[in-house]
VOGU-3710 file (C-alpha; in Angstrom, 3 decimals, decimal comma):
1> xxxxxxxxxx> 95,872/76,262/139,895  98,040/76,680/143,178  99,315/80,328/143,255  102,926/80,749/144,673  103,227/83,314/147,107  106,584/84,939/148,048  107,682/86,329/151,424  108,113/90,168/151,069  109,738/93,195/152,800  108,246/96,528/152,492
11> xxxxxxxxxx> 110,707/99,743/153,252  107,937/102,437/153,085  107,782/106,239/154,922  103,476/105,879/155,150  101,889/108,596/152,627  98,989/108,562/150,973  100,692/106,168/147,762  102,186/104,357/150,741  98,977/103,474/152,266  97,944/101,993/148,277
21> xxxxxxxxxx> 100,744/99,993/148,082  100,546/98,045/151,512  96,629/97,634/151,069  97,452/96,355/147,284  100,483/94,078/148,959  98,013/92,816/151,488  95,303/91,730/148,967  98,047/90,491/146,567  97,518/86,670/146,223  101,432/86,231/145,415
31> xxxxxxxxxx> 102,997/88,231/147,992  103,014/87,466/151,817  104,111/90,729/154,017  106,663/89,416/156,826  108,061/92,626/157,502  107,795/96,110/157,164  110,062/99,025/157,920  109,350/102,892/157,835  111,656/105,331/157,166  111,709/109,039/156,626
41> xxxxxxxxxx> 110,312/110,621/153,586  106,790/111,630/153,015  106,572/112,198/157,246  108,754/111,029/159,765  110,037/107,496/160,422  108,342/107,438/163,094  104,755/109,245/161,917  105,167/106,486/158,751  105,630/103,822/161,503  102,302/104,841/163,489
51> xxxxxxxxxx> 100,780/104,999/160,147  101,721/101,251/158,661  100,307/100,175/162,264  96,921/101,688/162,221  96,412/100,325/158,758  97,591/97,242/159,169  94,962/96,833/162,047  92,164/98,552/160,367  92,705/95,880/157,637  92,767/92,794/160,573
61> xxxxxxxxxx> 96,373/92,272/159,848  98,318/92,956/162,875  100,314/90,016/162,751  102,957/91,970/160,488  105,820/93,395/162,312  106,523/96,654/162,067  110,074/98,490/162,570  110,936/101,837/163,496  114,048/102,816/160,303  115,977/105,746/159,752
71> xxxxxxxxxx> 114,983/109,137/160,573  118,076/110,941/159,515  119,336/110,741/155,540  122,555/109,383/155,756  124,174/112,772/154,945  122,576/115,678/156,125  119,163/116,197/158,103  115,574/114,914/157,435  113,551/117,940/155,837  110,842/117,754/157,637
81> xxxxxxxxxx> 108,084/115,605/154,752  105,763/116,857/153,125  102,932/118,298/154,134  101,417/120,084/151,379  101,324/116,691/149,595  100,053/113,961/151,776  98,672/116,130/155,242  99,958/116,234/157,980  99,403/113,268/159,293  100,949/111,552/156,536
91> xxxxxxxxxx> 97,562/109,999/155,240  95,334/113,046/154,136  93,963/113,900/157,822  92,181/111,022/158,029  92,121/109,869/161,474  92,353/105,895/161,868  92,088/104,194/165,273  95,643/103,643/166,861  96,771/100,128/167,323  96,899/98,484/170,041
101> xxxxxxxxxx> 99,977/96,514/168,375  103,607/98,219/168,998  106,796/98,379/167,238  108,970/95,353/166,615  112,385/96,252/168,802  114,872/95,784/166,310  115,293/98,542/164,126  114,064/98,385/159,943  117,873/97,804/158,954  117,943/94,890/161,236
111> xxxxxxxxxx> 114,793/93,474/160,643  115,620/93,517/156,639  118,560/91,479/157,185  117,517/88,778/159,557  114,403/88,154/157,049  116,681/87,949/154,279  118,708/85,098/156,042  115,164/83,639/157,148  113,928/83,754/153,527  117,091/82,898/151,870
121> xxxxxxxxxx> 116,891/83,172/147,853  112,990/84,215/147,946  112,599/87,144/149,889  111,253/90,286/147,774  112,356/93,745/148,877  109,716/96,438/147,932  111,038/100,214/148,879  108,792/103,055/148,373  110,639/105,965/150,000  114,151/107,073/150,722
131> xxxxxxxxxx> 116,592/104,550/150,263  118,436/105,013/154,402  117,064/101,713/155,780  118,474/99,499/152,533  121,736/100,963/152,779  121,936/100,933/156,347  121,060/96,681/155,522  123,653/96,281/153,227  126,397/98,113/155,610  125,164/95,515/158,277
141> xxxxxxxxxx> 125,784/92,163/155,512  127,698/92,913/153,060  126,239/89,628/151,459  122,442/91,233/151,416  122,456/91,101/147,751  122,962/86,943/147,421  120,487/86,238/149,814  117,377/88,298/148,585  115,286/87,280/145,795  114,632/90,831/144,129
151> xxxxxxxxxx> 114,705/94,580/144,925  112,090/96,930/143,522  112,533/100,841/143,767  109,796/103,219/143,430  112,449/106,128/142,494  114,367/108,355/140,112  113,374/110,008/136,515  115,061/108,630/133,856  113,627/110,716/130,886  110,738/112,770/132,492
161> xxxxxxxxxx> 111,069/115,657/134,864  111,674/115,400/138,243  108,866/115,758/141,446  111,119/117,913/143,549  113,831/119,445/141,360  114,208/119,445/137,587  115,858/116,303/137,096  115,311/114,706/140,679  112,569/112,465/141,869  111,933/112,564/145,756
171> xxxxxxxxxx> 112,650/109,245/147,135  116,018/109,266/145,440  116,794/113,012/146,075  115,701/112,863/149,981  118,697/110,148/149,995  120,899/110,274/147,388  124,175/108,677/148,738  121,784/105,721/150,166  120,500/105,867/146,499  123,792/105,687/145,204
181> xxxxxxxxxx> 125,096/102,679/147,654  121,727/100,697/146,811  122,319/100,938/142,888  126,201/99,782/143,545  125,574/97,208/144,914  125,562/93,710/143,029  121,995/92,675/142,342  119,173/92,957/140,315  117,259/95,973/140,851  113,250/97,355/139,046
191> xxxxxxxxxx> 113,478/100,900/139,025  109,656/102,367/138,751  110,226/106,082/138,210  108,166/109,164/137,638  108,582/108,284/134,111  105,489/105,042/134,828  104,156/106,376/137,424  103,265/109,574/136,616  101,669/108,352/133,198  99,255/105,709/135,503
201> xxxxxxxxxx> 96,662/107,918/136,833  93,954/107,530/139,200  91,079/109,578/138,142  87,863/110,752/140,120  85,403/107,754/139,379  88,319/105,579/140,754  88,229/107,075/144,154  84,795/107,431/144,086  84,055/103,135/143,739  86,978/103,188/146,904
211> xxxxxxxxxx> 84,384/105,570/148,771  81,484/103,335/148,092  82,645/100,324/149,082  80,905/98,272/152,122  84,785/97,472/153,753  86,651/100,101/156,157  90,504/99,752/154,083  89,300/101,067/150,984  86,504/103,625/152,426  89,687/104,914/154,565
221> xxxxxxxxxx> 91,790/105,039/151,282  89,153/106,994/149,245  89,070/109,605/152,005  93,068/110,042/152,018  92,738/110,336/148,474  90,623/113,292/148,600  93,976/115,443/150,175  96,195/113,758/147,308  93,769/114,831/144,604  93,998/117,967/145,823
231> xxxxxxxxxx> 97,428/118,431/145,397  97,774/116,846/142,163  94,928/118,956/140,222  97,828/121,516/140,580  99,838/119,664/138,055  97,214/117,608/136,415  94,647/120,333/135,990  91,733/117,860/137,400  90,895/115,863/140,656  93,268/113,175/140,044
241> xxxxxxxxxx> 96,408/111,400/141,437  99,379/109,949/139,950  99,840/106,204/141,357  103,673/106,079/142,429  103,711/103,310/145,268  101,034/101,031/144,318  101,866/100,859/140,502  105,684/99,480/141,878  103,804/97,317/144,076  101,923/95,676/141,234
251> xxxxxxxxxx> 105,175/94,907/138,976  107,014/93,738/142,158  104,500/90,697/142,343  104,388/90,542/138,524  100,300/91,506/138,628  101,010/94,406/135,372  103,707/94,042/132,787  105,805/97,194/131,385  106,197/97,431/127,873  109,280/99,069/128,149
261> xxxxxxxxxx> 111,735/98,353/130,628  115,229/98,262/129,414  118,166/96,672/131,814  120,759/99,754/131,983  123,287/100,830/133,695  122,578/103,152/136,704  123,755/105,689/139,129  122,652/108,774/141,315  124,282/112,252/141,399  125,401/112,993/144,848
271> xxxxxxxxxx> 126,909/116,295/144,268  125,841/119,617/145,764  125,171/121,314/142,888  121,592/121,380/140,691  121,730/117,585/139,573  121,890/116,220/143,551  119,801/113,043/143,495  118,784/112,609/139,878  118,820/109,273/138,766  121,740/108,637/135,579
281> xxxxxxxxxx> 119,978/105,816/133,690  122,211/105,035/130,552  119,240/105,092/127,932  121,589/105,585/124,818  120,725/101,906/123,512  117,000/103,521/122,704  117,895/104,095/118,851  118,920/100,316/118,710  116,010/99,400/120,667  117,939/98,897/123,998
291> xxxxxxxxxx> 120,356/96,133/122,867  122,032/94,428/126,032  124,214/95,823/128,264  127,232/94,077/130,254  127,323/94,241/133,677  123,501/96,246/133,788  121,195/95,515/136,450  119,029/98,167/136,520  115,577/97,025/134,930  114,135/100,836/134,401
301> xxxxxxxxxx> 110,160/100,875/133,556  109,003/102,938/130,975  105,891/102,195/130,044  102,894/99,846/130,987  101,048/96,925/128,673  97,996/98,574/130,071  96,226/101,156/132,522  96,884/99,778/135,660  93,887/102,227/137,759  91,228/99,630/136,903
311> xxxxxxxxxx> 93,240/96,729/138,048  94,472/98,762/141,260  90,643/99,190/142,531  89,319/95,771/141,667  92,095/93,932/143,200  91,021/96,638/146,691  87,996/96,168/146,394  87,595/92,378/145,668  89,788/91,349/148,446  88,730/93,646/151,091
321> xxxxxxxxxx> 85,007/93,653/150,697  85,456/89,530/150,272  87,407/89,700/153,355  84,593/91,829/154,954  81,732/89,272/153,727  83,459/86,396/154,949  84,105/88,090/158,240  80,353/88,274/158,260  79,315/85,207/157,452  81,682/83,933/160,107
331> xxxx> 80,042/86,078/162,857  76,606/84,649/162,122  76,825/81,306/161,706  78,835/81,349/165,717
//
């Protein structure tokens, strides 16, 4: 059986969850990276740039340009990351080797929108941080939304607490008039919020196989894991992680269903009072079981067929420790 793969842009600001989701991307059969763009969120644009380099080349894929987004929200000042959550480095305090590759010289904006008129109709647009770079694409062509396949969002809490304020998740809330111009605008949009993602949790024995493997991407990953762990046995009570990036990853190339993921209507507060940047999803069809909506494009994931932690590490460490082997076998039979 011949498996289709589509051509993919990734809008990321390189955490920990970050550094999942492009390693998961990379060994996806059905989804071929052509671009990537950092922007500010969990570090600096440019700190998530480095990052997406140095992985990309520890995982002998250097091939995928890289381009240097936003740094700035488009209101207000960027805060500055967050430290506490993903190091300071961005990825745990692991130190990978820098790349000899540099960044591509357009900027992420740019880059989104001439791959969206190179891929007309089948290019995939995967964004795992603030929203900047995707609004800053749509300001640049206004016809953005008919020329790109999908859009999938790792953002927002629709019925579960926020990650940075009460009701606000941080992607959305680092951003929230990009936010706000990205849900406006007319396509089809996945929204994977804290509602999935923090339900989908990687648990010590997880990190552990990542540790033991015989390949440097998922070694490296099991290490940065160690910081997030820390951090989230705060709010989980154990060494554990919730699995934000790489769980929207996985639906964006169809790998793990939801269960429930009703197509609503959708908007962002971008007020200044206690509701800036939470995430409005019109959920008052639940009681009918989420009838159709007109005019809603906002595909909001609420739950998962299945636990999507054993299907996150196999698919790691399948591809990468293959990749390794045949790498291997290469070098001794020249």
């Amino acid at each position: 059986m011949t498996t289709t793969s589509h051509p993919f842009y990734l809008d990321c600001d390189t955490g920990i969850d970050d550094a999942l989701a492009l390693a998961y991307l990379l060994a996806a059969p059905t989804a071929d990276v052509v671009g990537i763009g950092s922007v500010s969120g969990n570090v600096s644009a440019a700190v998530g740039a480095r990052n997406t380099l140095d992985l990309l080349q520890l995982a002998g894929h250097t091939h995928i340009p890289v381009a240097l987004g936003a740094h700035h929200p488009l209101a207000g000042q960027f805060g500055g990351g967050a430290p506490w959550v993903h190091g300071d480095n961005g990825i745990g305090g692991v130190q990978l080797t820098t790349a000899s590759a540099g960044l591509a010289s357009e900027s992420a904006a740019e880059m989104l929108v001439r791959l969206a008129h190179a891929y007309p109709g089948t290019l995939r647009v995967l964004a795992i941080g603030p929203l900047t770079n995707i609004a800053e694409a749509l300001r640049l062509e206004p016809d953005l939304p008919a020329l790109v396949d999908s859009v999938t969002i790792m953002g927002g809490a629709a019925l579960a607490p926020g990650n940075i304020s009460p009701v606000a998740e941080a992607n959305i809330h680092n951003d929230p008039e990009a936010a706000a111009l990205v849900l406006a605008a007319g396509w089809d949009v996945m929204l994977v919020p804290l509602d999935v993602t923090m339900a989908s949790v990687l648990e010590e024995p997880h990190r552990q196989a990542l540790l033991a493997s015989s390949a440097p991407v998922p070694q490296a990953l099991g290490e940065m894991l160690g910081y997030y762990f820390r951090f989230y046995e705060g709010i989980f009570g154990r060494p554990c992680s919730a699995m934000h990036d790489p769980l929207a990853a996985a639906l964006a190339v169809g790998a793990v269903q939801a269960a429930v993921a009703p197509v609503v209507r959708a908007a962002v507060d971008t007020s200044d009072g206690p509701g800036r940047g939470q995430t409005v999803c019109d959920l008052r069809g639940l009681y009918a079981g989420y009838p159709p909506v007109k005019g809603a494009r906002c595909r909001v994931v609420l739950a998962l067929e299945e636990d999507f932690a054993p299907h996150l590490v196999e698919t790691l460490l399948g591809f990468f420790e293959g990749t390794t082997a045949g790498l291997a076998s290469a070098g001794s039979a020249a």
